[in-house]
PDB file of N, H, CA, C and O in Angstrom:
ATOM      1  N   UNK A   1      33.979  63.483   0.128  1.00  0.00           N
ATOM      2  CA  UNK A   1      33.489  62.510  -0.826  1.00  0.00           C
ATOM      3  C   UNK A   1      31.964  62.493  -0.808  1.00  0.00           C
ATOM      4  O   UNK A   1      31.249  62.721   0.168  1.00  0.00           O
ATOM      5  N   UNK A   2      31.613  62.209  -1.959  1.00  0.00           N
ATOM      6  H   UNK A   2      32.194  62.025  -2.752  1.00  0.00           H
ATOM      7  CA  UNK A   2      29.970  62.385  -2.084  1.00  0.00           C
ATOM      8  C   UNK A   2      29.694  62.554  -3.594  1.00  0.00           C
ATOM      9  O   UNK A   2      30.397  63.055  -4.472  1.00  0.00           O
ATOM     10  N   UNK A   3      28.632  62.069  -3.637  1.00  0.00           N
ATOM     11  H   UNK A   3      28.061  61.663  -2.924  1.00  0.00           H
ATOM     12  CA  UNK A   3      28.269  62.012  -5.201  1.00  0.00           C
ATOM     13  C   UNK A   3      26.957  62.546  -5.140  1.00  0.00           C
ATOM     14  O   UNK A   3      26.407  62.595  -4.039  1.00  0.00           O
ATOM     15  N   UNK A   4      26.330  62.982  -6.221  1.00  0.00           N
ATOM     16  H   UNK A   4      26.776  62.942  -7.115  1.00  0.00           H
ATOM     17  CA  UNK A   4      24.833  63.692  -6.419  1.00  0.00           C
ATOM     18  C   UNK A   4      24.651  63.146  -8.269  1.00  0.00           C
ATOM     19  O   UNK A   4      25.384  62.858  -9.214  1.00  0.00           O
ATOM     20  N   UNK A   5      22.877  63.279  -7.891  1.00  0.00           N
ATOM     21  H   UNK A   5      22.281  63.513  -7.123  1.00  0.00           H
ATOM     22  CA  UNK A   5      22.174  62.679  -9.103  1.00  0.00           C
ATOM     23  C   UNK A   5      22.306  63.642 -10.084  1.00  0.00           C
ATOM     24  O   UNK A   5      22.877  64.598  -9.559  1.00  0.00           O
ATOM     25  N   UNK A   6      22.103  63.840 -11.071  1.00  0.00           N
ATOM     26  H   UNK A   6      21.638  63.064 -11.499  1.00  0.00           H
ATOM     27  CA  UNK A   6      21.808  64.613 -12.365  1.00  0.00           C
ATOM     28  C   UNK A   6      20.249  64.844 -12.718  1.00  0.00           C
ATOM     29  O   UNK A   6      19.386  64.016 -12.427  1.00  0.00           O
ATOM     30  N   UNK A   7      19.939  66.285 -13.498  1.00  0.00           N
ATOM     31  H   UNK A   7      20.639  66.958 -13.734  1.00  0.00           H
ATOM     32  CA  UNK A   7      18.326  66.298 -13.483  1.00  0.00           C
ATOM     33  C   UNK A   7      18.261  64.821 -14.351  1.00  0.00           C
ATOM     34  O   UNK A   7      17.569  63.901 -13.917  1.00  0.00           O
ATOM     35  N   UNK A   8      18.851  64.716 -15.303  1.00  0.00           N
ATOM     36  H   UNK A   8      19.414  65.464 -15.656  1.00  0.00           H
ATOM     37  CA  UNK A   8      18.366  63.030 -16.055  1.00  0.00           C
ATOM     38  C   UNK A   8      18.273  62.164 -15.589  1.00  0.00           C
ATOM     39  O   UNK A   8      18.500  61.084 -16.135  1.00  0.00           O
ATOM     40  N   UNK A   9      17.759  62.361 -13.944  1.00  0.00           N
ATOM     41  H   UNK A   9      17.574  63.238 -13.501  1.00  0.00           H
ATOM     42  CA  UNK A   9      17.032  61.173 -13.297  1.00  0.00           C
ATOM     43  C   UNK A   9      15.609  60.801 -13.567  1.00  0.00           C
ATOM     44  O   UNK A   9      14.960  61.845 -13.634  1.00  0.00           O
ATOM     45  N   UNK A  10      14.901  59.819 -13.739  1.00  0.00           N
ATOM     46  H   UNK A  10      15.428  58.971 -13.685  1.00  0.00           H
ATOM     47  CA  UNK A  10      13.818  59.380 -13.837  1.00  0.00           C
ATOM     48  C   UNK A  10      12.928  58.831 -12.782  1.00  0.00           C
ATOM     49  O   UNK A  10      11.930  58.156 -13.031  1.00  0.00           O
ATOM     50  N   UNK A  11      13.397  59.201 -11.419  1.00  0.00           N
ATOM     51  H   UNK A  11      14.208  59.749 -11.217  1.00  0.00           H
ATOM     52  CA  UNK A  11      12.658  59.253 -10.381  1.00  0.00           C
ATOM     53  C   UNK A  11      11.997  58.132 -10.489  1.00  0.00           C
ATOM     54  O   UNK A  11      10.769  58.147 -10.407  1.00  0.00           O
ATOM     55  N   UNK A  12      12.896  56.623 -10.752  1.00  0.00           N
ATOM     56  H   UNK A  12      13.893  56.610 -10.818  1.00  0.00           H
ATOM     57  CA  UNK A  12      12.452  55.409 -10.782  1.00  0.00           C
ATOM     58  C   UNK A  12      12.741  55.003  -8.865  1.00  0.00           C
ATOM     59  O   UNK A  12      12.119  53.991  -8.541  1.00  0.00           O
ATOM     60  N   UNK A  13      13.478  55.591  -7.804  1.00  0.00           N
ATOM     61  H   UNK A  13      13.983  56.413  -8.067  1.00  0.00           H
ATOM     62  CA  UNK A  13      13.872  55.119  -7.014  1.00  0.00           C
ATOM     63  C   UNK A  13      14.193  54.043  -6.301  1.00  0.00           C
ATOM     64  O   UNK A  13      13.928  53.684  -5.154  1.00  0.00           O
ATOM     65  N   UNK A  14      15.019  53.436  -7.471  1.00  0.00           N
ATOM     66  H   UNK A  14      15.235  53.728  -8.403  1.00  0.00           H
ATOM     67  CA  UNK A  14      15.877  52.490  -6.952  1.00  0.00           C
ATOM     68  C   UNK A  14      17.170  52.340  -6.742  1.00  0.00           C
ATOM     69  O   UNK A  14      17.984  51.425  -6.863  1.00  0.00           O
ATOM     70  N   UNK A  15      17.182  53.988  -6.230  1.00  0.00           N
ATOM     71  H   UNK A  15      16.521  54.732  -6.131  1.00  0.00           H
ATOM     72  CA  UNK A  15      18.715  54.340  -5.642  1.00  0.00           C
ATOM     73  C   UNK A  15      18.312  54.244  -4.320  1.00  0.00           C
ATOM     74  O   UNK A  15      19.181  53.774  -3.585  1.00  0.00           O
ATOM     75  N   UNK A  16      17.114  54.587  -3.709  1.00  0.00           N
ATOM     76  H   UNK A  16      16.408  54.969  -4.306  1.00  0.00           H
ATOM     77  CA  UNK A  16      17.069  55.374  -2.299  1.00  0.00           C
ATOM     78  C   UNK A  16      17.337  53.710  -1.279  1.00  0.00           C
ATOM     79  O   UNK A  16      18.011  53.547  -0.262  1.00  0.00           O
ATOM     80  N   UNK A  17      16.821  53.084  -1.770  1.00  0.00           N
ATOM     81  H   UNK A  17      16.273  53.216  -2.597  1.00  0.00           H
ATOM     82  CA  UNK A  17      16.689  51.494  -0.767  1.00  0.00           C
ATOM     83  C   UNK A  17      18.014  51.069  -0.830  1.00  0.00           C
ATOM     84  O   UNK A  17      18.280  50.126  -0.085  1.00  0.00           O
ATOM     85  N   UNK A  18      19.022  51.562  -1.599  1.00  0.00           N
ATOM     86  H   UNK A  18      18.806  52.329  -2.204  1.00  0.00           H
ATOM     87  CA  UNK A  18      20.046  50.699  -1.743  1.00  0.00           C
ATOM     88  C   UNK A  18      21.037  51.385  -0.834  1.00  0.00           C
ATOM     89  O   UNK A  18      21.733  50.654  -0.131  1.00  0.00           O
ATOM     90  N   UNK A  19      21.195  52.715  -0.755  1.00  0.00           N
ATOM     91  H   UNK A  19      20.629  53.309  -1.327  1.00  0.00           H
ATOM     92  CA  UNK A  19      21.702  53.439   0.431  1.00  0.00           C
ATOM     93  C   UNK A  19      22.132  52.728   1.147  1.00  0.00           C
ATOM     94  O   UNK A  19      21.337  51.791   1.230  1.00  0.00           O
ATOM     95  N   UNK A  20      22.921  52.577   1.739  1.00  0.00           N
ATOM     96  H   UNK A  20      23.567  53.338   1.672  1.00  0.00           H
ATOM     97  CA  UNK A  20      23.104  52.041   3.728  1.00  0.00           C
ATOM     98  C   UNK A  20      23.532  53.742   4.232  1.00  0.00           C
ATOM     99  O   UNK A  20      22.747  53.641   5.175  1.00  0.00           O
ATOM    100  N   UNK A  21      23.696  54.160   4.281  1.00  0.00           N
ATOM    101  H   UNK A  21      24.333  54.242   3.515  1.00  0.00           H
ATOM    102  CA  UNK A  21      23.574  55.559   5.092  1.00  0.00           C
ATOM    103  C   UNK A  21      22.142  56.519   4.675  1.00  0.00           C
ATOM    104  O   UNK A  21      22.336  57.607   5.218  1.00  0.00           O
ATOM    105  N   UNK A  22      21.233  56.545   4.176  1.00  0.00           N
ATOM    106  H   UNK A  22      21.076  55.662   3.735  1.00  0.00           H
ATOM    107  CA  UNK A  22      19.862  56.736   3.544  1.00  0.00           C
ATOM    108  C   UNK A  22      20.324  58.756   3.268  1.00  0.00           C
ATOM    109  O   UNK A  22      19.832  59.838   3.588  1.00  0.00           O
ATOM    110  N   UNK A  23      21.012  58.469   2.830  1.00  0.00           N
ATOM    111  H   UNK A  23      21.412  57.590   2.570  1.00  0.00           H
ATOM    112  CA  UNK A  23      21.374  59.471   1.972  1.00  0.00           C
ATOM    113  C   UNK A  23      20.486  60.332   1.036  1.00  0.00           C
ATOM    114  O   UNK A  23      20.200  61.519   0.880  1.00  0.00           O
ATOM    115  N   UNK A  24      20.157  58.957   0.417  1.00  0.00           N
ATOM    116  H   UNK A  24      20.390  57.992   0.544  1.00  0.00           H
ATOM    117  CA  UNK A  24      19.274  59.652  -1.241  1.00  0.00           C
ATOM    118  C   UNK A  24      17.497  59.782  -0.333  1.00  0.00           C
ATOM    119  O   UNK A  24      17.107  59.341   0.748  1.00  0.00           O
ATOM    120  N   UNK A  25      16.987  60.391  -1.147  1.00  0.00           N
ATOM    121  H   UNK A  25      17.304  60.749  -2.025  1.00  0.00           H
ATOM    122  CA  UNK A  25      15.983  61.612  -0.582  1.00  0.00           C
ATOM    123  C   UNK A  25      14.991  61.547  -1.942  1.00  0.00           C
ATOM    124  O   UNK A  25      15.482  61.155  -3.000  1.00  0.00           O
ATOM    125  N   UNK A  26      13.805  61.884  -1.883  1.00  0.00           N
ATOM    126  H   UNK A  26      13.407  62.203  -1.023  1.00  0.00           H
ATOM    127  CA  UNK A  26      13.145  62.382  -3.033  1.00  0.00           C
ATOM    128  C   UNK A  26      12.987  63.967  -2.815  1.00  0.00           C
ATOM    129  O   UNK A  26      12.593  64.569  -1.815  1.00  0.00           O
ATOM    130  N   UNK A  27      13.448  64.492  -4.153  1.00  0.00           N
ATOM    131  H   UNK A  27      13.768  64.003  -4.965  1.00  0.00           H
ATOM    132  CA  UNK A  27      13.751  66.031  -3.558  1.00  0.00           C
ATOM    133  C   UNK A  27      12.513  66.484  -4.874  1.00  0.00           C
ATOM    134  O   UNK A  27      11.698  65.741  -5.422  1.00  0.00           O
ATOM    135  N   UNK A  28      12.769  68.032  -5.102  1.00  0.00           N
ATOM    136  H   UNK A  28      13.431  68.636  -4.657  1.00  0.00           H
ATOM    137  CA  UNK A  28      11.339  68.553  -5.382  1.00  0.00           C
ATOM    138  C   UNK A  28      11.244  68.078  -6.934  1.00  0.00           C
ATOM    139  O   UNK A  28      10.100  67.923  -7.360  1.00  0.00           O
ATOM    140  N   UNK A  29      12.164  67.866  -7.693  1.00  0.00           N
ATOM    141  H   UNK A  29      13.094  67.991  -7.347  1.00  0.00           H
ATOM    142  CA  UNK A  29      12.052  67.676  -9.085  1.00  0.00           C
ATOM    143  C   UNK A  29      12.545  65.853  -9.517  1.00  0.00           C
ATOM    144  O   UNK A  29      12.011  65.198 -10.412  1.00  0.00           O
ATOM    145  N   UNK A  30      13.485  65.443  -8.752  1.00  0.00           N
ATOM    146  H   UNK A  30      13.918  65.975  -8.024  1.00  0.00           H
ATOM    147  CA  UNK A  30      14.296  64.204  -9.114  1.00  0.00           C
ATOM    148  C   UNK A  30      14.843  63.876  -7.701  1.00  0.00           C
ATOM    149  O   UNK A  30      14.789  64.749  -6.834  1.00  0.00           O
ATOM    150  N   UNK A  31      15.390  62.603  -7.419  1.00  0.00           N
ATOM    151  H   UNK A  31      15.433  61.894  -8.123  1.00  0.00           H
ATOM    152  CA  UNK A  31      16.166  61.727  -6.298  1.00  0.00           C
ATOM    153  C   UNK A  31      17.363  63.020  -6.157  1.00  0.00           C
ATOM    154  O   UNK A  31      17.960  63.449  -7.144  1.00  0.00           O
ATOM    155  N   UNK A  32      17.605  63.589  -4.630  1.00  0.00           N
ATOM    156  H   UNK A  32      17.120  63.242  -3.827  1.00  0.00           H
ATOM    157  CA  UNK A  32      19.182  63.460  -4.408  1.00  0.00           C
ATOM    158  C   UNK A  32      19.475  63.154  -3.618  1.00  0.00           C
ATOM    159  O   UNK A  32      18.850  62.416  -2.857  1.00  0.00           O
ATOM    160  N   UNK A  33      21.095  63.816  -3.387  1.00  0.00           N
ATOM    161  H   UNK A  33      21.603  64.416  -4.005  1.00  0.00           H
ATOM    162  CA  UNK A  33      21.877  62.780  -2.130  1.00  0.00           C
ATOM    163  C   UNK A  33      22.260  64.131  -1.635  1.00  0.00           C
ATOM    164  O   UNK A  33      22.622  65.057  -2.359  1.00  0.00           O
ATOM    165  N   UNK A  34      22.105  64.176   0.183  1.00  0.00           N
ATOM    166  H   UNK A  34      21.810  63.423   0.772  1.00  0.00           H
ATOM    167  CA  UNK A  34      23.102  65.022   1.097  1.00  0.00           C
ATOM    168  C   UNK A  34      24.064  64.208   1.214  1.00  0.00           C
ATOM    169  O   UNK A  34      24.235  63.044   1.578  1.00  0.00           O
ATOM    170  N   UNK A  35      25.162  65.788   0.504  1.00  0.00           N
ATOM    171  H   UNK A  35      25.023  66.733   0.209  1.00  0.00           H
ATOM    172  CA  UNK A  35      26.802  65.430   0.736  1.00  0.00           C
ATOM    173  C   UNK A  35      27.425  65.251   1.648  1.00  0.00           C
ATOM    174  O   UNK A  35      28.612  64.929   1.703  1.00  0.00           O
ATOM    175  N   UNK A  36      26.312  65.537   2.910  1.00  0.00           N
ATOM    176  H   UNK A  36      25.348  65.799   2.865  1.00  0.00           H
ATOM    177  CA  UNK A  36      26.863  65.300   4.038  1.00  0.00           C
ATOM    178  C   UNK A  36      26.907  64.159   4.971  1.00  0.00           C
ATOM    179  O   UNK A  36      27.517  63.906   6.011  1.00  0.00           O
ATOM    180  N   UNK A  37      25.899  63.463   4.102  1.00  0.00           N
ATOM    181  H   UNK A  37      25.404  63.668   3.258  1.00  0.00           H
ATOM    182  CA  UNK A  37      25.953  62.361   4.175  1.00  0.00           C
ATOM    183  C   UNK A  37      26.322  60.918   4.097  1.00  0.00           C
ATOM    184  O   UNK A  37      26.622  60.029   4.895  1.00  0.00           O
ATOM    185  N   UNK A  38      26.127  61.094   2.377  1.00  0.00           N
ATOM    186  H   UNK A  38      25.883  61.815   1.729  1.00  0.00           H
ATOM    187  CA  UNK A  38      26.802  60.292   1.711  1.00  0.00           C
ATOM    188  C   UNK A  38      28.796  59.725   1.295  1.00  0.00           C
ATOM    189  O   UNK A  38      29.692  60.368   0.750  1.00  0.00           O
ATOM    190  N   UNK A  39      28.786  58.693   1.710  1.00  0.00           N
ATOM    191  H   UNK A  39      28.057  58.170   2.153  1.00  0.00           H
ATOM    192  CA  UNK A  39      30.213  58.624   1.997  1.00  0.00           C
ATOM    193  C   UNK A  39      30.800  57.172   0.605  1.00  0.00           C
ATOM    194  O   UNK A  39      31.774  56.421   0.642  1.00  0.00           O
ATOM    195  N   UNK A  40      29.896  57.287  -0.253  1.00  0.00           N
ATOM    196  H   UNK A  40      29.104  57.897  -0.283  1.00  0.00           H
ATOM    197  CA  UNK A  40      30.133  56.911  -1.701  1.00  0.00           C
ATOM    198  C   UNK A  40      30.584  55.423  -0.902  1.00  0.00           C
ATOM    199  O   UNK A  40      31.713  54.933  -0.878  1.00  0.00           O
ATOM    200  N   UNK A  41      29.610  55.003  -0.407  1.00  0.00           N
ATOM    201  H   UNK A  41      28.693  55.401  -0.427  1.00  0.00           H
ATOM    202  CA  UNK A  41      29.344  53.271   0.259  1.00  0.00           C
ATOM    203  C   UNK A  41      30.888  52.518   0.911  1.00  0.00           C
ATOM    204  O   UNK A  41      31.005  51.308   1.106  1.00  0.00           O
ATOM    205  N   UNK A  42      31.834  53.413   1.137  1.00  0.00           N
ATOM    206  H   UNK A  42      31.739  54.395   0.978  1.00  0.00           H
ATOM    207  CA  UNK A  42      32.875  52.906   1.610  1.00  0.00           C
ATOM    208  C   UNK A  42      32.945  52.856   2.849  1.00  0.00           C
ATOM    209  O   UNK A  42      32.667  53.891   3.454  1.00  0.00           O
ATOM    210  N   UNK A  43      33.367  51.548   3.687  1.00  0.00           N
ATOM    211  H   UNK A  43      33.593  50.707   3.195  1.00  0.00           H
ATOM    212  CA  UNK A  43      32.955  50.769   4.445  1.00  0.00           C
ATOM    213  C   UNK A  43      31.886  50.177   4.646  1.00  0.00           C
ATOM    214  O   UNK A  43      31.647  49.587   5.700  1.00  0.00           O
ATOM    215  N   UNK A  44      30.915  50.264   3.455  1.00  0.00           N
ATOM    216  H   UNK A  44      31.109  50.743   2.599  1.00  0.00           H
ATOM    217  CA  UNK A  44      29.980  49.327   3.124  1.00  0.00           C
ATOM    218  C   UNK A  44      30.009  48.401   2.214  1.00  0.00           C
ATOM    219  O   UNK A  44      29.753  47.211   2.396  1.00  0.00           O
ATOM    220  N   UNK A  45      30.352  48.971   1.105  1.00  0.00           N
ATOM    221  H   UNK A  45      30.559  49.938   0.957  1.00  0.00           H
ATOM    222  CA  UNK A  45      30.598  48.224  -0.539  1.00  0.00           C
ATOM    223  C   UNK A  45      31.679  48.594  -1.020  1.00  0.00           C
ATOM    224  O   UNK A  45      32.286  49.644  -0.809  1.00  0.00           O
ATOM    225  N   UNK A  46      32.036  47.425  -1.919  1.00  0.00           N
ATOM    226  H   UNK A  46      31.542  46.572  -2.091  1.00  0.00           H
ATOM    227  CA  UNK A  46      32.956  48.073  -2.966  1.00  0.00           C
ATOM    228  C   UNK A  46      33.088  49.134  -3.923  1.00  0.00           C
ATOM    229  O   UNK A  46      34.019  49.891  -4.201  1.00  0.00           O
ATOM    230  N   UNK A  47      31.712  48.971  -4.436  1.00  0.00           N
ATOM    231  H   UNK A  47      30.956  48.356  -4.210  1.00  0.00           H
ATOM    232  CA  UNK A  47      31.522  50.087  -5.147  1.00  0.00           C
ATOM    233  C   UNK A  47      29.831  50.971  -4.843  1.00  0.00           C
ATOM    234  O   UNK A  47      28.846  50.455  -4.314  1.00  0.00           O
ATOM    235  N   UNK A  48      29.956  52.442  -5.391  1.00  0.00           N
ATOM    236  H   UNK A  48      30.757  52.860  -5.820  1.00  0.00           H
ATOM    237  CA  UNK A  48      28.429  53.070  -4.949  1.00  0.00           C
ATOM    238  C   UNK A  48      27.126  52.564  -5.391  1.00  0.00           C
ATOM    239  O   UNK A  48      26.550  52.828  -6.446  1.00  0.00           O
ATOM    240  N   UNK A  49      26.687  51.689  -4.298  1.00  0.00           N
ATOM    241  H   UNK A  49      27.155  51.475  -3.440  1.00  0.00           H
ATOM    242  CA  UNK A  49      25.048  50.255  -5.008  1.00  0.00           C
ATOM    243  C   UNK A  49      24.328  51.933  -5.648  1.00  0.00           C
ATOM    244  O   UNK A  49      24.021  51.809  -6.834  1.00  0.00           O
ATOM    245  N   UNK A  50      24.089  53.106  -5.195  1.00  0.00           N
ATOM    246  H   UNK A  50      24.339  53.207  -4.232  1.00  0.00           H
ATOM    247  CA  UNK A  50      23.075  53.663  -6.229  1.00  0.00           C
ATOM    248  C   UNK A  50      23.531  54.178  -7.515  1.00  0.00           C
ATOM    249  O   UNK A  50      22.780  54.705  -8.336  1.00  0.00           O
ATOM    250  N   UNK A  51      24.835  54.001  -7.671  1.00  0.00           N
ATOM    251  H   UNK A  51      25.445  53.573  -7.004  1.00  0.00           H
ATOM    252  CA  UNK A  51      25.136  53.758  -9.011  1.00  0.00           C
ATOM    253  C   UNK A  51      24.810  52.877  -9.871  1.00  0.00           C
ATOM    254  O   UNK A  51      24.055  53.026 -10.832  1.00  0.00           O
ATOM    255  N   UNK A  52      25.686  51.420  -9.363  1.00  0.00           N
ATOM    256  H   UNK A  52      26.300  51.299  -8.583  1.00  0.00           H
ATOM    257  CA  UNK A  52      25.210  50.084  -9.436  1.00  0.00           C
ATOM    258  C   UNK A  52      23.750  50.026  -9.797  1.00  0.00           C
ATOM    259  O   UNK A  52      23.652  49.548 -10.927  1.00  0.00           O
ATOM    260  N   UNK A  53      22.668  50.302  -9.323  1.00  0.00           N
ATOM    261  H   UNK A  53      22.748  50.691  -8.405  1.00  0.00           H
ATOM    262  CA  UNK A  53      21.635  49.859  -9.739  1.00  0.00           C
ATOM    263  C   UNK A  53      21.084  50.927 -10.542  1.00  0.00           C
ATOM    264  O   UNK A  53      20.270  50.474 -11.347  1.00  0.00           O
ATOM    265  N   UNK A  54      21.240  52.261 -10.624  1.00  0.00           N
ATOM    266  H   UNK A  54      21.901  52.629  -9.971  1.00  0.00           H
ATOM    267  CA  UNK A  54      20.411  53.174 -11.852  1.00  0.00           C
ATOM    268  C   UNK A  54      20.253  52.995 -13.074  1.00  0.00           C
ATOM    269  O   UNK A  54      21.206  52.818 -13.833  1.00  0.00           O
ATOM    270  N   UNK A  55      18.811  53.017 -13.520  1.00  0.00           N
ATOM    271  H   UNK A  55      18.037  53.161 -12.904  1.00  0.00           H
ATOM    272  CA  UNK A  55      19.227  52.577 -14.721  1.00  0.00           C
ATOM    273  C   UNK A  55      19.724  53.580 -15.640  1.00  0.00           C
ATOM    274  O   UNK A  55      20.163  53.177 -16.717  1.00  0.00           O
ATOM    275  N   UNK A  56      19.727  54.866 -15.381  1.00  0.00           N
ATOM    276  H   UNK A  56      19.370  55.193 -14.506  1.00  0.00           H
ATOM    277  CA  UNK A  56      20.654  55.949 -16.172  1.00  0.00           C
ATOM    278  C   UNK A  56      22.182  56.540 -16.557  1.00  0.00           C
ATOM    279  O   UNK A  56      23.009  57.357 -16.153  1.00  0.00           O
ATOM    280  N   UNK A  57      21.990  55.621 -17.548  1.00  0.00           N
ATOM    281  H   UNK A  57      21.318  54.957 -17.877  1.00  0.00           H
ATOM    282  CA  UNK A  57      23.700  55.527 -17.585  1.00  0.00           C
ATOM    283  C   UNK A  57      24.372  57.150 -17.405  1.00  0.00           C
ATOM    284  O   UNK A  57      24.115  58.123 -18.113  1.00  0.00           O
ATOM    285  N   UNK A  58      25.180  57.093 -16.384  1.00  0.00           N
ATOM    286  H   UNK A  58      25.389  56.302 -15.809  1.00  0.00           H
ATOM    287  CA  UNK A  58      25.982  58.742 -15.644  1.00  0.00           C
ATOM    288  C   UNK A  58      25.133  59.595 -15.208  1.00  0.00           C
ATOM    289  O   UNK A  58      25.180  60.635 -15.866  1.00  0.00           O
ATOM    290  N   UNK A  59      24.152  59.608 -14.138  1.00  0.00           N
ATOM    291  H   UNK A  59      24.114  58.763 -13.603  1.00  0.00           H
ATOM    292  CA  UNK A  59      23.340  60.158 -13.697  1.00  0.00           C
ATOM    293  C   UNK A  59      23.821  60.284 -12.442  1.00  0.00           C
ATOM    294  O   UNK A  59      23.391  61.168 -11.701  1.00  0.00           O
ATOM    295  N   UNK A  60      24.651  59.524 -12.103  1.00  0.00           N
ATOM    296  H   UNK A  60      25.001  58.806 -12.705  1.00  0.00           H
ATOM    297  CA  UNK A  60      24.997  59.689 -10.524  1.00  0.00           C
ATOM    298  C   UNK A  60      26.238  59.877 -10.482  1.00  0.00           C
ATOM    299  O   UNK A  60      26.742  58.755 -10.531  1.00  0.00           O
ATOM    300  N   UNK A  61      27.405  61.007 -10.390  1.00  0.00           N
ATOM    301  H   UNK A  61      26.996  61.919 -10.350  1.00  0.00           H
ATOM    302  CA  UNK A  61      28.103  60.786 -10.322  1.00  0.00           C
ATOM    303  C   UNK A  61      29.227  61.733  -8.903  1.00  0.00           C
ATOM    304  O   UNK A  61      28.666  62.151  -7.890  1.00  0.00           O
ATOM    305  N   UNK A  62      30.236  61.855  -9.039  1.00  0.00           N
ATOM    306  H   UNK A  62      30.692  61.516  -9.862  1.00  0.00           H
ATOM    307  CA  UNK A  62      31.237  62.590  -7.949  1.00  0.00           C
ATOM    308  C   UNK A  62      30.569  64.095  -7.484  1.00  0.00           C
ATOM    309  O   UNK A  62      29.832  64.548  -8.359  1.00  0.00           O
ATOM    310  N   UNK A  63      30.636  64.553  -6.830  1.00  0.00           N
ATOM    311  H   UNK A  63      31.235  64.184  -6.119  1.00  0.00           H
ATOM    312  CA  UNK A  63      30.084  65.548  -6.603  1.00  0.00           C
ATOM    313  C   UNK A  63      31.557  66.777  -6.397  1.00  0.00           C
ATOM    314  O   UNK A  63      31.341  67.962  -6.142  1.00  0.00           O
TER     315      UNK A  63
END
Protein backbone atom coordinates (compact mmCIF):
# COMPACT_ATOMS: atom_id res chain seq x y z
CA UNK A 1 0.00 0.00 0.00
CA UNK A 2 1.22 3.43 -0.86
CA UNK A 3 0.17 6.21 -2.84
CA UNK A 4 2.40 8.80 -4.94
CA UNK A 5 1.78 12.46 -6.18
CA UNK A 6 1.20 13.24 -9.86
CA UNK A 7 3.52 15.83 -11.89
CA UNK A 8 0.12 18.18 -11.42
CA UNK A 9 1.43 18.95 -8.17
CA UNK A 10 1.93 22.55 -7.35
CA UNK A 11 4.54 22.18 -4.82
CA UNK A 12 2.21 24.11 -2.40
CA UNK A 13 3.42 21.58 0.50
CA UNK A 14 0.80 21.01 2.43
CA UNK A 15 0.99 17.40 2.10
CA UNK A 16 4.48 16.99 3.72
CA UNK A 17 3.36 18.32 7.53
CA UNK A 18 0.41 16.29 7.45
CA UNK A 19 2.30 12.93 7.09
CA UNK A 20 2.61 11.06 10.44
CA UNK A 21 5.15 8.67 8.94
CA UNK A 22 7.06 11.83 6.95
CA UNK A 23 6.85 10.07 3.93
CA UNK A 24 6.29 12.99 1.49
CA UNK A 25 9.69 14.60 0.53
CA UNK A 26 10.33 17.57 -1.80
CA UNK A 27 11.78 15.76 -4.73
CA UNK A 28 13.55 17.40 -7.84
CA UNK A 29 10.48 18.65 -9.84
CA UNK A 30 7.18 18.27 -7.38
CA UNK A 31 6.32 16.66 -3.61
CA UNK A 32 6.68 12.73 -3.44
CA UNK A 33 6.07 9.90 -1.30
CA UNK A 34 8.53 6.69 -0.57
CA UNK A 35 6.43 3.63 -1.05
CA UNK A 36 8.25 2.33 1.38
CA UNK A 37 7.16 4.25 3.54
CA UNK A 38 4.05 5.39 3.26
CA UNK A 39 1.29 3.18 4.69
CA UNK A 40 -1.80 5.43 3.27
CA UNK A 41 -2.29 6.82 7.21
CA UNK A 42 -3.75 3.55 8.48
CA UNK A 43 -3.37 3.25 12.00
CA UNK A 44 -3.26 6.81 12.03
CA UNK A 45 -6.38 8.21 10.22
CA UNK A 46 -9.24 7.31 8.64
CA UNK A 47 -8.53 8.50 5.65
CA UNK A 48 -4.92 9.71 3.64
CA UNK A 49 -4.63 13.67 5.52
CA UNK A 50 -2.25 14.35 2.23
CA UNK A 51 -5.00 13.72 0.22
CA UNK A 52 -7.40 15.36 2.50
CA UNK A 53 -5.65 18.50 2.39
CA UNK A 54 -4.27 18.96 -1.46
CA UNK A 55 -5.61 21.31 -3.10
CA UNK A 56 -5.33 19.31 -6.48
CA UNK A 57 -8.15 17.55 -7.14
CA UNK A 58 -6.48 13.58 -7.99
CA UNK A 59 -3.02 14.38 -7.64
CA UNK A 60 -2.39 11.96 -5.03
CA UNK A 61 -3.43 8.88 -5.61
CA UNK A 62 -2.81 4.63 -5.15
CA UNK A 63 0.34 3.80 -6.29
Amino acid sequence: MALKILDTCINCGACEPVCPTEAIAPGDEFYEIDPDVCVECEGYYDTPQCQDVCPVPDCIVKA
